[in-house]
N, C-alpha and C positions, 0 to 999 in steps of 0.2 A: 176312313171318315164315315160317320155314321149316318141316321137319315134326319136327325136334330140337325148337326154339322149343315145338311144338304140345304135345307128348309130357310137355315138364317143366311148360305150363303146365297140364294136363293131371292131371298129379300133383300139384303146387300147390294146384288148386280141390276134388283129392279130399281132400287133408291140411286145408286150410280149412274143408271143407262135415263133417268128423268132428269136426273142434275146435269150429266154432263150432253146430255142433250140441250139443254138451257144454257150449258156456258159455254157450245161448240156451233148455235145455232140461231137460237133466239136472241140471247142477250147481244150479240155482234149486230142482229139484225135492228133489235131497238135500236143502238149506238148509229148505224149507219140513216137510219129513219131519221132520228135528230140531225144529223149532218145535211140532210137531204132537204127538211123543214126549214132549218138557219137557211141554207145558202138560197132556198125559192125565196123567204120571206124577203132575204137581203139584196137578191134579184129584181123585187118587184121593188122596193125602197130605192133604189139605183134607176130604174126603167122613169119611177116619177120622179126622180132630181131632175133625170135629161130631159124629160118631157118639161117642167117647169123651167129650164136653160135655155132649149129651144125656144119655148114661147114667149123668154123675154119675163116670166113673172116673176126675177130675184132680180129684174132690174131697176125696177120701182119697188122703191120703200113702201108705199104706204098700198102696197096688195098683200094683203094675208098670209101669201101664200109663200113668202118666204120665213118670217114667225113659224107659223104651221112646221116645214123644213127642219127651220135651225133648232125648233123643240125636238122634233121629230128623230135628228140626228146625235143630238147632246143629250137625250135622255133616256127615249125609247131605245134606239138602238143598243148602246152599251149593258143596260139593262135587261135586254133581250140576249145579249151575247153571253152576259156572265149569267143568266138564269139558263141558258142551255149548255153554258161549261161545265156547272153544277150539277145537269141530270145527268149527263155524259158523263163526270167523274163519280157521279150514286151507281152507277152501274157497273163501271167498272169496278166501284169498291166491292158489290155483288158480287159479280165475276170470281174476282179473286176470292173472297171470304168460299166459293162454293169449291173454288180448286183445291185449299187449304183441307175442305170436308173432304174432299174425296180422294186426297194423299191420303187419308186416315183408312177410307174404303179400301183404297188399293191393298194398305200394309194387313189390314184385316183379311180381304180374302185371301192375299198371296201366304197368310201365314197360315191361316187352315188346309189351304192346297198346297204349301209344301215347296213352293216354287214359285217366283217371279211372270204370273200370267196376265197380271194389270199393272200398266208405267206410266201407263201414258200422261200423266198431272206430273210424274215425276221427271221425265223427260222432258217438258216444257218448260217445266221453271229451269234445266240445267242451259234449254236451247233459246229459249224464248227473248223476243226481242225486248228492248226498252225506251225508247224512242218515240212510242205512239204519244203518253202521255206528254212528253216534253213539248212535241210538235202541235198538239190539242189546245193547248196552253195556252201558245204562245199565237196560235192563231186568232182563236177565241180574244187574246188582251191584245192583241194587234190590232185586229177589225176593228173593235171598241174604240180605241185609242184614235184610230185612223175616221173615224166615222165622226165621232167628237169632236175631233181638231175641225172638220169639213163644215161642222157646225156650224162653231164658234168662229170661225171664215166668216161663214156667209153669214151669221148674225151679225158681222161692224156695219153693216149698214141696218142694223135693227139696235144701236147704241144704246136707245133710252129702255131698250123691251128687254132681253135677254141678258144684254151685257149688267145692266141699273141690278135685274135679279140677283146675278148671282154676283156683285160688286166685284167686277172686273172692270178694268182704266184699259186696257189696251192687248190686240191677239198677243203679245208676247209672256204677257202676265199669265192671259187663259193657259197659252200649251205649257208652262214650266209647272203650274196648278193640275191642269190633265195627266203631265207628264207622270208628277210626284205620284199621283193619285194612281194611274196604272202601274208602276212601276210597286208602289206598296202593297196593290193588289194583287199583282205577281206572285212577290215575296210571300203574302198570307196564304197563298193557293200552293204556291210549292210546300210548304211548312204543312198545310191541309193535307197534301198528298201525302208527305213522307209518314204524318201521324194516323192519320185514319185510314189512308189506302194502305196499310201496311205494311210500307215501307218497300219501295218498288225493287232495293238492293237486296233485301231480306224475303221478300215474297218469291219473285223471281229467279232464286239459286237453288 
């Protein structure tokens, strides 16, 4: 191996040792940061239900402060849950698109060296788990779903406010409506995965 050979492999293991420092390090730690954000935000969202339960203010109709609530829980929240499932799955699709680049690194420098000295992308897609995204999913459209319902609860007694909007007659109509609606969002997010994240059975092997 000459001293061109040395120079690009050289280059190589510095473009490698940046990337897979980002995908061994950084990007885990973005992902874990968004988890960390949702669950304070949805911490503090829950701390002022029970503080407005406590005080009696979703007992009477005509105090704001159950409106405020039932907005609060039928729009923001779910909105907030599927705009953090969204960055959470842009990242992992990063992740992966950097481990695919750097299977390419690995075959590059092992074949100027003559022998198998970089595996390690290739060894994780043989060992690597698959599970995170299913369980992210189903979290993320669960909360949603469950924060929703909690809503549209406690909006029957804001009948003419919330319920008049979105022309709902009664809670049974709202959750089969919630239901459909999380349930197809599901469906679209899995379909999301399998085509833009790269297909988690084909990335993965």
């Amino acid at each position: 191996m000459d001293d061109k050979d040395t120079q690009k492999i050289d280059v190589i293991m510095k473009d490698y040792e940046i990337l897979k420092t980002y995908s061994t390090i950084t990007s885990p730690s973005v992902r874990y940061n968004l988890i960390s954000i949702f669950f304070a935000t949805i911490g503090i969202i829950i701390s002022g239900t029970m503080i407005a339960i406590g005080n009696g203010y979703l007992s009477n109709p005509s105090n704001p402060a159950g409106k405020i609530l039932s907005i609060l829980l039928v729009f923001f929240v779910p909105i907030f849950c599927l705009a953090i499932l969204y960055v959470w799955l842009g990242e992992e699709q990063r992740m992966m698109r950097i481990g695919e680049y750097l299977v390419l690194k690995e075959a590059a420098v092992n074949k100027k060296v003559g022998e198998n000295v970089l595996d390690w992308e290739t060894f994780k897609r043989n060992k690597s788990i698959q599970y995170p995204e299913i369980l992210i999913i189903a979290m993320f459209l669960g909360l949603s779903f469950g924060f929703s319902l909690a809503g549209l609860y406690i909006s029957l007694d804001y009948f003419t406010g919330l319920y008049c909007f979105l022309h709902l007659h009664n809670f049974t109509e709202a959750f089969w409506i919630d239901f459909i609606f999380h349930l197809s969002f599901g469906i679209f997010t899995c379909i999301f995965v399998k085509r833009n994240i790269v297909s988690i059975e084909k990335v993965k092997k």
